[in-house]
DRENDREN-84895 format. One record per atom (N, C-alpha, C): y, z, x; residue number from 0. Coordinates in Angstrom, 1 decimal. Each point is the difference from the previous one (the first is absolute). Layout:
REM residues N
[[Y Z X] NUM],
...
***
This chain:
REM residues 220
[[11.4 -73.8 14.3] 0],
[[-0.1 -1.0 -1.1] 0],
[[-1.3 0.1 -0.7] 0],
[[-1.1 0.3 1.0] 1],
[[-0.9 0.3 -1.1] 1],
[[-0.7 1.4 -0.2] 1],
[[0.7 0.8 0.1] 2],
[[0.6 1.2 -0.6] 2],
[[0.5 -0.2 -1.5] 2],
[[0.7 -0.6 0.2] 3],
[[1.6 -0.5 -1.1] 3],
[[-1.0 -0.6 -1.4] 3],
[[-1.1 -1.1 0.5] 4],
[[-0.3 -0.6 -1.1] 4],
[[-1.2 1.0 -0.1] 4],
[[-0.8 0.4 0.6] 5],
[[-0.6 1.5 -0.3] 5],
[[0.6 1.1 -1.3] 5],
[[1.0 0.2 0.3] 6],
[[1.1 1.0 -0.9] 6],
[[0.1 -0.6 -1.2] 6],
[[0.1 -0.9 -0.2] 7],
[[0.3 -0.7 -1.3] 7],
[[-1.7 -0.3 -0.5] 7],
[[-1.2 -0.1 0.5] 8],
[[-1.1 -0.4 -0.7] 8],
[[-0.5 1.7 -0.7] 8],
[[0.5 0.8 1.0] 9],
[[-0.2 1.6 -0.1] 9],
[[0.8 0.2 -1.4] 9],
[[1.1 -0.3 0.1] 10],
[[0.8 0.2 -1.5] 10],
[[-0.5 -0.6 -1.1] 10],
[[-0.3 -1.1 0.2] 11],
[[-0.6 -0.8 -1.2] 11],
[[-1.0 0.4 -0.2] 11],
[[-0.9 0.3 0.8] 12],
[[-1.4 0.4 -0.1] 12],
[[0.6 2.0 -0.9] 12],
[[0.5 0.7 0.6] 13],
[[0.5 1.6 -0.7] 13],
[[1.4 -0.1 0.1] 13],
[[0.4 -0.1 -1.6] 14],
[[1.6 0.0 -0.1] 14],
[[0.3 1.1 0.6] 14],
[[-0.9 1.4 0.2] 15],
[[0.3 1.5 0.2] 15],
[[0.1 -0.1 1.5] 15],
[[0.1 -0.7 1.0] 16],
[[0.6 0.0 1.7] 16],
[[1.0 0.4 -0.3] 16],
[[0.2 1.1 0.8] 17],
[[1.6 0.2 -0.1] 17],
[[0.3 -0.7 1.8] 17],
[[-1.1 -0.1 1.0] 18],
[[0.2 0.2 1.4] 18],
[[0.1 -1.9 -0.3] 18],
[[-0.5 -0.7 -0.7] 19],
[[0.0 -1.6 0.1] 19],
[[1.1 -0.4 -0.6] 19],
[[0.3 1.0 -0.5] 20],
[[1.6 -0.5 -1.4] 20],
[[0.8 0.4 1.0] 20],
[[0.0 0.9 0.9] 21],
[[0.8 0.3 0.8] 21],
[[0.7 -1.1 1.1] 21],
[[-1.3 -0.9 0.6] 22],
[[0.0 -0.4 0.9] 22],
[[0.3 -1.5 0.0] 22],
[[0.0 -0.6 -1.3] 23],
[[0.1 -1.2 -0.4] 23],
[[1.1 -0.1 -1.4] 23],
[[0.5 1.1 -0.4] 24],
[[1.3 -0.2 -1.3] 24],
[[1.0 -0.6 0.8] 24],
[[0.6 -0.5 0.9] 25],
[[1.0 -0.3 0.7] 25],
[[-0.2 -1.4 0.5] 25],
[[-1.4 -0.7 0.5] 26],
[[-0.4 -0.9 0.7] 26],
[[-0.8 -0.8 -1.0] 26],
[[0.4 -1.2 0.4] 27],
[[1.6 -1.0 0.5] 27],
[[0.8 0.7 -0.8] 27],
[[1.2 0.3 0.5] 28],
[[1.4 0.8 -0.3] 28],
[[0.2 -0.6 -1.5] 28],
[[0.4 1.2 -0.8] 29],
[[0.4 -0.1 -1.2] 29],
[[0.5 0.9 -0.6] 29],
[[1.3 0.5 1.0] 30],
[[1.3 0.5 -0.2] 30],
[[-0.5 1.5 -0.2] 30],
[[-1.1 0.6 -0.1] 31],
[[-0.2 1.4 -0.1] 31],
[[0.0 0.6 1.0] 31],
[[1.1 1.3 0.3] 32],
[[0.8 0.0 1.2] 32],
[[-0.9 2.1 -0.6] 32],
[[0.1 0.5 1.5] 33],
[[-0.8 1.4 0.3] 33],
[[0.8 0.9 -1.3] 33],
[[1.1 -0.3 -0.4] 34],
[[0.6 0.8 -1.2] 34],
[[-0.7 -0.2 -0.9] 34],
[[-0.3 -1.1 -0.4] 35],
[[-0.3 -0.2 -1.1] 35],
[[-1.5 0.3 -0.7] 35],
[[-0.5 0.0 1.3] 36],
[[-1.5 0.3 -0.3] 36],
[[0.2 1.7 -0.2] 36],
[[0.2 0.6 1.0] 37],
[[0.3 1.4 0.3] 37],
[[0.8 0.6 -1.6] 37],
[[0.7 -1.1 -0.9] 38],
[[0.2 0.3 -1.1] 38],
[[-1.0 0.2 -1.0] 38],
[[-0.8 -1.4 0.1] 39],
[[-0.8 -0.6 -1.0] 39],
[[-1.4 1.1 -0.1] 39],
[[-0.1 0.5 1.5] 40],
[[-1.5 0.8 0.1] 40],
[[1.1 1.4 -0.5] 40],
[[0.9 0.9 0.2] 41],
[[0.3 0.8 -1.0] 41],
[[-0.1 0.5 -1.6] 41],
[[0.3 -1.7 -0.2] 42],
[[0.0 -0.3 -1.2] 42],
[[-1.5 0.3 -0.7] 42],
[[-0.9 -0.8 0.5] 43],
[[-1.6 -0.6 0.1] 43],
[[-0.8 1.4 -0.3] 43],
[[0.4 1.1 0.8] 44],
[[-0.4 1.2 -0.1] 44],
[[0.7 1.1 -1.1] 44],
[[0.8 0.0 -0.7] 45],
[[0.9 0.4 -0.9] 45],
[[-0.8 -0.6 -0.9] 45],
[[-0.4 -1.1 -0.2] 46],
[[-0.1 -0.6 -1.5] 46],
[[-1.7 -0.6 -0.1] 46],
[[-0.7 0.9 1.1] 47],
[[-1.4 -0.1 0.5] 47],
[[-0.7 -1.6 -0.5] 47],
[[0.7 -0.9 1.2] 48],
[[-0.1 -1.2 0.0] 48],
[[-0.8 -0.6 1.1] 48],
[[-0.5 -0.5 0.7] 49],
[[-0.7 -0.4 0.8] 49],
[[1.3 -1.1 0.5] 49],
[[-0.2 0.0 1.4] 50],
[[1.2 -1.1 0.9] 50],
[[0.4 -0.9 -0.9] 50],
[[-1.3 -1.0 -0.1] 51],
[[0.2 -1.2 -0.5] 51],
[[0.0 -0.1 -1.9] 51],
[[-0.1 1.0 -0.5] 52],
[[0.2 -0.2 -1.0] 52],
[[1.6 0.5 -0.4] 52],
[[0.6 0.8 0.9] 53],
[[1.3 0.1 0.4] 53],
[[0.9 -1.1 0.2] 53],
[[-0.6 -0.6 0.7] 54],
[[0.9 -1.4 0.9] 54],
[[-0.2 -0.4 -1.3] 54],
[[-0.5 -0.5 -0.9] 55],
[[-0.5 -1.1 -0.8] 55],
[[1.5 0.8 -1.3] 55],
[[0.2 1.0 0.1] 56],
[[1.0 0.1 -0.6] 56],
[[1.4 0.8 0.4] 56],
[[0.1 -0.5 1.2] 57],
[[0.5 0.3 1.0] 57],
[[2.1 -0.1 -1.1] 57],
[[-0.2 -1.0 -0.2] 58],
[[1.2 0.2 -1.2] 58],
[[0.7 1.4 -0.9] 58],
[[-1.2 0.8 -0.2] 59],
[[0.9 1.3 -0.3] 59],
[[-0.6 1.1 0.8] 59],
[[0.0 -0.2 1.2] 60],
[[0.3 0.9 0.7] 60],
[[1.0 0.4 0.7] 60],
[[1.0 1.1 0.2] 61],
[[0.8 0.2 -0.2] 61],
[[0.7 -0.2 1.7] 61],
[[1.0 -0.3 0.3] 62],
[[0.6 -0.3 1.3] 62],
[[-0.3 -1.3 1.0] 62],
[[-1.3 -0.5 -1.2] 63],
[[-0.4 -1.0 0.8] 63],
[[0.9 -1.3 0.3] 63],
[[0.6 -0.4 0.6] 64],
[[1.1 -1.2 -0.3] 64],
[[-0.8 -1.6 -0.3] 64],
[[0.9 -0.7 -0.8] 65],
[[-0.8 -0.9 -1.2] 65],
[[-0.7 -1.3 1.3] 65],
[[0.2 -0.1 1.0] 66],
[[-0.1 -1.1 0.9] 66],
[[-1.7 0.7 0.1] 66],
[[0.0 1.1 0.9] 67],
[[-1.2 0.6 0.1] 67],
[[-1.2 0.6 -1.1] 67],
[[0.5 -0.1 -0.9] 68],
[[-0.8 0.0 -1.4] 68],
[[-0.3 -1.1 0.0] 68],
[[0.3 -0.8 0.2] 69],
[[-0.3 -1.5 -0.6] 69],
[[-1.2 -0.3 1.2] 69],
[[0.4 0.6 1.5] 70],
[[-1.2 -0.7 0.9] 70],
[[-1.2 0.7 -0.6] 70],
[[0.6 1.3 -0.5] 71],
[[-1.5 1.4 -0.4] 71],
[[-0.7 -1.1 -1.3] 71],
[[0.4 0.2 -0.9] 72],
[[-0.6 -1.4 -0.5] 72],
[[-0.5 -0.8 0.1] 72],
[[0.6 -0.9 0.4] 73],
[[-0.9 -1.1 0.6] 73],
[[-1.1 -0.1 0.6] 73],
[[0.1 1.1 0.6] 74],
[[-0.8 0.4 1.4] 74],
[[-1.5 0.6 -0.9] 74],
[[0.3 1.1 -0.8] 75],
[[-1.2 0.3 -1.3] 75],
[[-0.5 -0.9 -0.9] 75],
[[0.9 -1.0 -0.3] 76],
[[-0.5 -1.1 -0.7] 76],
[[-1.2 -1.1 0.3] 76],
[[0.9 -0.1 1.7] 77],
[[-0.9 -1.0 0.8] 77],
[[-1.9 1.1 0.2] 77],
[[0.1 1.1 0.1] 78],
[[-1.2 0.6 0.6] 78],
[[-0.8 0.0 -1.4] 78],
[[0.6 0.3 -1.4] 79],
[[-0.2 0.2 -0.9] 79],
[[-1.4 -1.7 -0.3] 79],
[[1.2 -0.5 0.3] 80],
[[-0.9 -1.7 -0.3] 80],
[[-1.0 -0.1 1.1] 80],
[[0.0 0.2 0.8] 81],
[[-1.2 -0.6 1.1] 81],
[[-1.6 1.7 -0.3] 81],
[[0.6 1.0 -0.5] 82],
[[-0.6 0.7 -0.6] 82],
[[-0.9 -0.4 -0.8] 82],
[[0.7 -0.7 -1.3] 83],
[[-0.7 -0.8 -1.0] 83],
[[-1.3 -1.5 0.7] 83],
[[1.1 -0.1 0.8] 84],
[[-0.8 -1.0 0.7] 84],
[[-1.4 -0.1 0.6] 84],
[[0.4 1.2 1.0] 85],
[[-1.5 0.6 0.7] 85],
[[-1.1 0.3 -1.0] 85],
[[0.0 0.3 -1.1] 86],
[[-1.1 -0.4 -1.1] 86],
[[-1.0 -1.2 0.0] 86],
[[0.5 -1.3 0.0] 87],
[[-0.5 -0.8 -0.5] 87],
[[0.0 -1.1 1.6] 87],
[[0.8 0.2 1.1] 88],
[[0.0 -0.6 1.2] 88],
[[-1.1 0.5 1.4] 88],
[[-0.3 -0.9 0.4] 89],
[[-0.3 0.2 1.4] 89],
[[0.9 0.8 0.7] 89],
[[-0.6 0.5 1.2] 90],
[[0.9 1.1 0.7] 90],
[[1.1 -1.1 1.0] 90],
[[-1.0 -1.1 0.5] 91],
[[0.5 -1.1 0.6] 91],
[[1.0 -1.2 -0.5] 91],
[[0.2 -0.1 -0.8] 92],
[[1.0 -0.2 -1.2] 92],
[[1.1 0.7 0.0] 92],
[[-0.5 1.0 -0.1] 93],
[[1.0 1.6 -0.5] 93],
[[1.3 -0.3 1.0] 93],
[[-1.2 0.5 1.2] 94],
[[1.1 0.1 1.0] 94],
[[0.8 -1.1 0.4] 94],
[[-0.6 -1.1 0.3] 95],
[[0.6 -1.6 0.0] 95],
[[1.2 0.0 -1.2] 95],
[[-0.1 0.4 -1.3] 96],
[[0.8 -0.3 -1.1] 96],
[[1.1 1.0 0.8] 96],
[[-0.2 0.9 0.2] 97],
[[0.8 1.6 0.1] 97],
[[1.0 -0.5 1.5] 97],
[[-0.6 -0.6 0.8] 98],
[[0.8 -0.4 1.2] 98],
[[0.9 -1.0 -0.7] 98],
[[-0.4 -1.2 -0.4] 99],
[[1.2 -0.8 -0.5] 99],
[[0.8 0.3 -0.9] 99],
[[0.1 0.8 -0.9] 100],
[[0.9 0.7 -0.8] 100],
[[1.6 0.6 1.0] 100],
[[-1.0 0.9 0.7] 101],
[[0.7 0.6 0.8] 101],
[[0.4 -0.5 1.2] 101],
[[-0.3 -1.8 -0.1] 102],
[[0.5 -0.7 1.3] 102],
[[0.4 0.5 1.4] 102],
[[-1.1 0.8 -0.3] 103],
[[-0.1 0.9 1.5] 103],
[[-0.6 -0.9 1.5] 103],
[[-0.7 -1.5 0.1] 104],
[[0.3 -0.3 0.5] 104],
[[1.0 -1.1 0.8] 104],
[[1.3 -0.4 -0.7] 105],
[[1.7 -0.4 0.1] 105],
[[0.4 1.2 0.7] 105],
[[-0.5 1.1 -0.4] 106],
[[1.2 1.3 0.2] 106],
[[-0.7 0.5 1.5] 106],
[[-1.3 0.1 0.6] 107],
[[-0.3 0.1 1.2] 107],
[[0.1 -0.9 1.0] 107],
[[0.3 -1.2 -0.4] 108],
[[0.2 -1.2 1.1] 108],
[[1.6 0.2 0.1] 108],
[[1.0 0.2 -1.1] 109],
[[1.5 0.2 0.6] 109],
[[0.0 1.7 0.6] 109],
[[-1.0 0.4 0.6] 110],
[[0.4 1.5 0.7] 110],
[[-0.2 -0.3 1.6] 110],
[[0.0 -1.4 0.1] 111],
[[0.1 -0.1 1.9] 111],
[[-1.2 -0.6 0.2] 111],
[[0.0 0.1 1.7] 112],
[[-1.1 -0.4 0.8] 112],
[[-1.9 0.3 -0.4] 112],
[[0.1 1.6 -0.2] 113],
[[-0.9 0.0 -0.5] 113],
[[-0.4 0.0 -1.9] 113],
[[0.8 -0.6 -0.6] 114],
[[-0.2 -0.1 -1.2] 114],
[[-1.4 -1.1 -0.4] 114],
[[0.0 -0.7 0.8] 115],
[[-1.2 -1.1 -0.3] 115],
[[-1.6 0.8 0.8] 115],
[[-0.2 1.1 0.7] 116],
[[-1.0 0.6 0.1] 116],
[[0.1 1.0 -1.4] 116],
[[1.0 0.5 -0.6] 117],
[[-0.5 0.8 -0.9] 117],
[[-0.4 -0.9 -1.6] 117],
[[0.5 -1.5 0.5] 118],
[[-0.5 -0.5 -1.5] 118],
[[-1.2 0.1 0.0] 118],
[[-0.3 -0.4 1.7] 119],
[[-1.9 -0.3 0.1] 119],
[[-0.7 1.2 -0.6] 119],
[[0.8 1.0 0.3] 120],
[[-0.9 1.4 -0.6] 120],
[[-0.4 0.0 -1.3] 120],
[[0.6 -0.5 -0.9] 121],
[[0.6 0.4 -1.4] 121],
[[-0.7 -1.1 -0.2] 121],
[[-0.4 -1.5 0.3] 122],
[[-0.7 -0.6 -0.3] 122],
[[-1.6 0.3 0.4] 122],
[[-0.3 0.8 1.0] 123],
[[-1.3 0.7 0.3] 123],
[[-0.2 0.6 -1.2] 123],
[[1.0 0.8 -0.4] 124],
[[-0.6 1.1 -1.0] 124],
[[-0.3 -0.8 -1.2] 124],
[[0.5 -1.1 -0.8] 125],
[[-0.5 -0.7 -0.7] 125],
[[-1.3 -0.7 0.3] 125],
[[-0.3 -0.2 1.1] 126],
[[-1.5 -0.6 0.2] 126],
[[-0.6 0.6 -0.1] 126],
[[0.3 1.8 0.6] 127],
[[-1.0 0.5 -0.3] 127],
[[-0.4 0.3 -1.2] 127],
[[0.9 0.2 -0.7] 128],
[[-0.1 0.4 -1.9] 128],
[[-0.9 -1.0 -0.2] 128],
[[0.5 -1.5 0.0] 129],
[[-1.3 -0.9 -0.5] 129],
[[-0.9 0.2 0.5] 129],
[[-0.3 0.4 1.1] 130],
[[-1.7 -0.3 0.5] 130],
[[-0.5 1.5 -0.9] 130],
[[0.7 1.1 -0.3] 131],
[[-0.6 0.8 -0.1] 131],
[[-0.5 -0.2 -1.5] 131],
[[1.0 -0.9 -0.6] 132],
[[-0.4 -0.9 -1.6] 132],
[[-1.2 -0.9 0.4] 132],
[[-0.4 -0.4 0.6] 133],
[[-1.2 -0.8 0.5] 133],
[[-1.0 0.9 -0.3] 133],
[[-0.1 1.0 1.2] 134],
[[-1.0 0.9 0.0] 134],
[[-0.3 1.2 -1.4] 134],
[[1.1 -0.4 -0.7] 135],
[[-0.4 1.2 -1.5] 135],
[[-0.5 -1.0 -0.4] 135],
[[0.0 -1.7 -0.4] 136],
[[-0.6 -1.3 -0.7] 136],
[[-1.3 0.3 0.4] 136],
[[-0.4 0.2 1.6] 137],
[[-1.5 -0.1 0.0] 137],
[[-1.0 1.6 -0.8] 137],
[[0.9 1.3 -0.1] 138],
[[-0.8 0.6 -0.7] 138],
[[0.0 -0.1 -1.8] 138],
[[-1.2 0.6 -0.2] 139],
[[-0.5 -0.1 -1.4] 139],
[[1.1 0.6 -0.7] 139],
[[0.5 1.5 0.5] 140],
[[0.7 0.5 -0.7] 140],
[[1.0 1.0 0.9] 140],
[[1.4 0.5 -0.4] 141],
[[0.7 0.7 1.0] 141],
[[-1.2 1.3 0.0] 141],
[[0.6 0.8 1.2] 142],
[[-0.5 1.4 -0.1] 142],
[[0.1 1.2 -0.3] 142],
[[-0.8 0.7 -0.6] 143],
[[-0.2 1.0 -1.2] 143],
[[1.2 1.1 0.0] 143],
[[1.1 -0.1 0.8] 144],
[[1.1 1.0 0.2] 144],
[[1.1 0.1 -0.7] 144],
[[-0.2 -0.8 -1.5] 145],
[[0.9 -0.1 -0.5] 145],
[[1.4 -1.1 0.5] 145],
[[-0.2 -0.3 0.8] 146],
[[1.6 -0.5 0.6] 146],
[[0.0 -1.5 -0.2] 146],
[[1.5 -0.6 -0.1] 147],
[[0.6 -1.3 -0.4] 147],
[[-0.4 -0.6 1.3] 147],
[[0.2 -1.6 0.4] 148],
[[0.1 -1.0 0.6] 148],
[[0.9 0.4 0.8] 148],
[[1.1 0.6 0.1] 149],
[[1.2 0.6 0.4] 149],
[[0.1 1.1 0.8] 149],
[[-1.0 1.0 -0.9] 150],
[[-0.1 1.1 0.6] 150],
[[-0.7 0.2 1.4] 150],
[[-1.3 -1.2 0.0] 151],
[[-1.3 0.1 0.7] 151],
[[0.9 -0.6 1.2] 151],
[[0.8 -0.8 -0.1] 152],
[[0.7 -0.8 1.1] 152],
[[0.4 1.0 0.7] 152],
[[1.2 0.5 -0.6] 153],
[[0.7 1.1 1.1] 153],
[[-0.9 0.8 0.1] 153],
[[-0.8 0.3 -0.2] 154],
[[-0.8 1.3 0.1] 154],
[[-0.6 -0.5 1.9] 154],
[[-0.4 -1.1 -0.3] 155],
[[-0.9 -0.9 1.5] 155],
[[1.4 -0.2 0.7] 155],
[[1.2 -0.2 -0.3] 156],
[[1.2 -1.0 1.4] 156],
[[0.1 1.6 0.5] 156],
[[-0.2 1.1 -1.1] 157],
[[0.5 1.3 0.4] 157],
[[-0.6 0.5 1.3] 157],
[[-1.3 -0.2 -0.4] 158],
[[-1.1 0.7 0.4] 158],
[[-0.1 -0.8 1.3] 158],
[[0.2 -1.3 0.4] 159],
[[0.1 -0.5 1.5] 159],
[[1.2 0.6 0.4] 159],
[[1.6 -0.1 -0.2] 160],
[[0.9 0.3 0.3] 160],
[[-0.4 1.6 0.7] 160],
[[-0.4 0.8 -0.8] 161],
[[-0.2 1.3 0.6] 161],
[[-1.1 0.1 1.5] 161],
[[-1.3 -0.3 -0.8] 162],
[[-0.8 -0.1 0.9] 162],
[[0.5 -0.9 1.4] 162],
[[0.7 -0.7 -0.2] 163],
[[0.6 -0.6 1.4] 163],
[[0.4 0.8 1.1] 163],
[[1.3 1.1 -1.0] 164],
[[0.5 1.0 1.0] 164],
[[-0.8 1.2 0.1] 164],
[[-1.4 -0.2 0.0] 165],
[[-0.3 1.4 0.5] 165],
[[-0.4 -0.4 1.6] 165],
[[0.0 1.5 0.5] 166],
[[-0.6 -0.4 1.5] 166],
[[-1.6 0.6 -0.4] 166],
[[-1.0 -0.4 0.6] 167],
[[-0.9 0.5 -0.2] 167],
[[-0.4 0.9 1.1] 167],
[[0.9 0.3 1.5] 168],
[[-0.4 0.9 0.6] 168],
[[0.9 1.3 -0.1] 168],
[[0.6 -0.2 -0.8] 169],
[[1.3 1.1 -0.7] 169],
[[-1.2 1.5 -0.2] 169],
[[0.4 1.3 0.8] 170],
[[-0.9 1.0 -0.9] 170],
[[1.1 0.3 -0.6] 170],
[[-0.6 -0.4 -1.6] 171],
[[0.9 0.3 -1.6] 171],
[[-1.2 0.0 -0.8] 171],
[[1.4 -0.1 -1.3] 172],
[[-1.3 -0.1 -1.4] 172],
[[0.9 -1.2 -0.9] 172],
[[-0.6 -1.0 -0.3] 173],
[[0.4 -0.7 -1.2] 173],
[[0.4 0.5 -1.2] 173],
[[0.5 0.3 -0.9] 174],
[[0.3 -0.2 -1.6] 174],
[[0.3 -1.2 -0.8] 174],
[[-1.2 0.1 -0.6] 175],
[[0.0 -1.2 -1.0] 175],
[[-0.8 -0.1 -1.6] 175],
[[0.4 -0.6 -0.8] 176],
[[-0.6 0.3 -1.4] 176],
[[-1.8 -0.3 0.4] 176],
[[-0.7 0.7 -0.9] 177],
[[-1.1 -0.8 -0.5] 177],
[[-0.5 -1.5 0.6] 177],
[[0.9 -0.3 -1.5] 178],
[[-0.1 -1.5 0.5] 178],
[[0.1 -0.9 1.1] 178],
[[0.7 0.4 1.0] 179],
[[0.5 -1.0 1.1] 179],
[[-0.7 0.7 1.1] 179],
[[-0.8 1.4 0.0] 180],
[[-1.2 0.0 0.5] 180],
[[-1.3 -0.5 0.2] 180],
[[-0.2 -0.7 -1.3] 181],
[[-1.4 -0.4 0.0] 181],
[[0.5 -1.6 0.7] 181],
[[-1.4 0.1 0.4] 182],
[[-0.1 -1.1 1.2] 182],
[[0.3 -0.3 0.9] 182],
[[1.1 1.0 0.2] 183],
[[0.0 0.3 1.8] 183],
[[-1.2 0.9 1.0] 183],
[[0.4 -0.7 1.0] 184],
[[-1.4 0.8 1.2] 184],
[[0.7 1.3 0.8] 184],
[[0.3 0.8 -1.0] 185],
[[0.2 1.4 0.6] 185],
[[-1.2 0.8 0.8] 185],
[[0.3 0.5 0.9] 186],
[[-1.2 0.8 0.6] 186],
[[-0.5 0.8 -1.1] 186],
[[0.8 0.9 -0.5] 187],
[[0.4 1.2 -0.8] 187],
[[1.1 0.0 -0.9] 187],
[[-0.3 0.4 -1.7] 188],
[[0.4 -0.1 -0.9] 188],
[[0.0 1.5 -0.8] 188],
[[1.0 0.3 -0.5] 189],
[[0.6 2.1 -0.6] 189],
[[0.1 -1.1 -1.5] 189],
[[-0.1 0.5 -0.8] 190],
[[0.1 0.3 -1.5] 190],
[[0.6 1.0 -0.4] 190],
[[1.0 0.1 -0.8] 191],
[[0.6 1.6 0.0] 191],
[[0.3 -0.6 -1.8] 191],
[[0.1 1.4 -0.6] 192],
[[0.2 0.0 -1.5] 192],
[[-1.8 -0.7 -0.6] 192],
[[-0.8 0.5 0.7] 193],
[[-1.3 -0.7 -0.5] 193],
[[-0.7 1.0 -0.9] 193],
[[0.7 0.3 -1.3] 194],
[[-0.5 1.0 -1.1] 194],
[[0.4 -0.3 -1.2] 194],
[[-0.9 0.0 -0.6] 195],
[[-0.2 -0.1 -2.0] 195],
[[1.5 -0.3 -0.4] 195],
[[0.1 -1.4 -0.5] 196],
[[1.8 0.2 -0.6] 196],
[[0.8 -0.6 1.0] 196],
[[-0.1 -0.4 1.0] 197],
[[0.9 0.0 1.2] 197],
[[-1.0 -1.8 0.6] 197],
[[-1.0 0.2 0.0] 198],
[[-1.0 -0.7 0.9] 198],
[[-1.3 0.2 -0.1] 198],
[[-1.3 -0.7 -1.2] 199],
[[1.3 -0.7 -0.9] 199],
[[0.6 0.4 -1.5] 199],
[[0.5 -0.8 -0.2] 200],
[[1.6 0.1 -0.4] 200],
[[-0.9 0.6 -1.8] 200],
[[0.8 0.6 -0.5] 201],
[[-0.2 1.1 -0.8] 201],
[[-0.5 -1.3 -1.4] 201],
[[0.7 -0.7 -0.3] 202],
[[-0.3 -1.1 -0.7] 202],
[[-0.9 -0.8 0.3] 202],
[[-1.0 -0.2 1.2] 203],
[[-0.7 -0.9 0.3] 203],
[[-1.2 0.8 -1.3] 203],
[[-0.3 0.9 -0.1] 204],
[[-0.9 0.6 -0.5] 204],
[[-0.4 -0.9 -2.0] 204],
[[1.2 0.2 -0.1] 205],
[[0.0 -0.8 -0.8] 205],
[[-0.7 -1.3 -0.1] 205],
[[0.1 -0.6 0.9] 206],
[[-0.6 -1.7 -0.3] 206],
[[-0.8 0.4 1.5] 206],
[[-1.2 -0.7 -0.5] 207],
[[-0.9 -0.3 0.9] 207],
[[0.2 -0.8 1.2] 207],
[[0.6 -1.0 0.0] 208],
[[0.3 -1.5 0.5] 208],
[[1.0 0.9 1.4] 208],
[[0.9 0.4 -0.5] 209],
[[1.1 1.1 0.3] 209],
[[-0.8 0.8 1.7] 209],
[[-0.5 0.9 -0.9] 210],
[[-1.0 0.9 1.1] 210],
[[-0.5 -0.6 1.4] 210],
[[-0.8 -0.9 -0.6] 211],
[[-0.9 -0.8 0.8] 211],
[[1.2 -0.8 0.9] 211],
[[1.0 -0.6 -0.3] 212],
[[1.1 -0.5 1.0] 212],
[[0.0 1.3 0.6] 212],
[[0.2 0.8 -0.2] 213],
[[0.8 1.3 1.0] 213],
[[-1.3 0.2 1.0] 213],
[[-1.5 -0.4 -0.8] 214],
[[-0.3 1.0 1.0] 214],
[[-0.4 -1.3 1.0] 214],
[[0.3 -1.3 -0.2] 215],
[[-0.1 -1.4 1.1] 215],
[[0.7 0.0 0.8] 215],
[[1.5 0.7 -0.3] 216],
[[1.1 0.1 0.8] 216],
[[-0.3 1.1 0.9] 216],
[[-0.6 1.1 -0.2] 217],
[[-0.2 1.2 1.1] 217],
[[-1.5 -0.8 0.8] 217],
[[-0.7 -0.4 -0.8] 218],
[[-0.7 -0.7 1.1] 218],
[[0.5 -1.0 1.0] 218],
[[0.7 -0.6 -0.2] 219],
[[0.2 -0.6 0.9] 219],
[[1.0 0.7 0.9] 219],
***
């Protein structure tokens, strides 16, 4: 479940998920059955459309049957709006607005016995959105990485989720962006692609402001 509302903040946040559009076009059911999608993404790629801007005109794509067009729809319409949304909203909001829409929690208390521990979850993950709206209130300003309210969220639920499942006596090697390295206490840290154009970024050169993030980010 909080996976589920994960996939949906991931979409809103980049219409371009195909793995979050994947995982959440169906949930809560709305008649879009494995044909249909398996059509619609044929389609999507023929007419070099992105998933969701596919679904959103899910109407003339061809084979799609009209019941399942209409959930593709809806389904693009609803992401389309909370899209617009995440602009001008709290993340904590967001998500609170985005759960009750999708009366997701009615739909996990009628799945059984344990339906009332997964509401608690889904209501955790909204607390935590707010507190994390608390703690952006007390800084001056977001942080210089370019990224939405939205972004910075998942970027942190991500970044615990992963770091949870590592073992730390595992002999391996992590892979992870940049960014979701810094600030972790790694013994030992590889940089790879660390040349002119690549890191940093060929554009940073351009703007001063630019540069100097890239080179804060390899410091740290």
């Amino acid at each position: 479940e909080i996976q589920d509302v994960l996939g949906y903040l991931r979409l809103i946040s980049n219409p371009r998920d195909g793995v979050a559009f994947d995982r959440v076009v169906n949930y809560p059911r709305r008649g879009v059955g494995s044909a249909s999608l398996a059509r619609l993404r044929a389609w999507a790629g023929e007419s070099e459309l992105t998933l969701l801007e596919a679904a959103a005109r899910a109407g003339e794509a061809p084979q799609v049957p009209p019941g399942g067009a209409r959930g593709l729809q809806a389904f693009a319409e609803l992401i389309q709006r909370f899209s617009a949304r995440a602009a001008r909203l709290r993340v904590g909001v967001l998500v609170e607005e985005l759960v009750e829409e999708l009366d997701l929690l009615q739909l996990l208390r009628e799945e059984g016995p344990d339906g009332e521990d997964r509401v608690e979850n889904v209501k955790e993950l909204i607390a935590a959105a707010m507190d994390f709206d608390a703690e952006l209130l007390e800084e001056e300003e977001l942080p210089g990485d370019r990224f939405t309210e939205l972004d910075l969220f998942l970027q942190r639920v991500t970044l615990v989720a992963d770091v949870d499942l590592l073992d730390p006596e595992a002999d391996s090697v992590t892979f992870m962006t940049l960014h979701n390295a810094k600030g972790l206490e790694f013994p030992m840290v590889f940089i790879s692609g660390l040349e002119d154009g690549l890191f940093p970024l060929s554009r940073a050169y351009d703007e001063p402001s630019a540069l100097e993030e890239e080179r804060r980010l390899f410091y740290v």
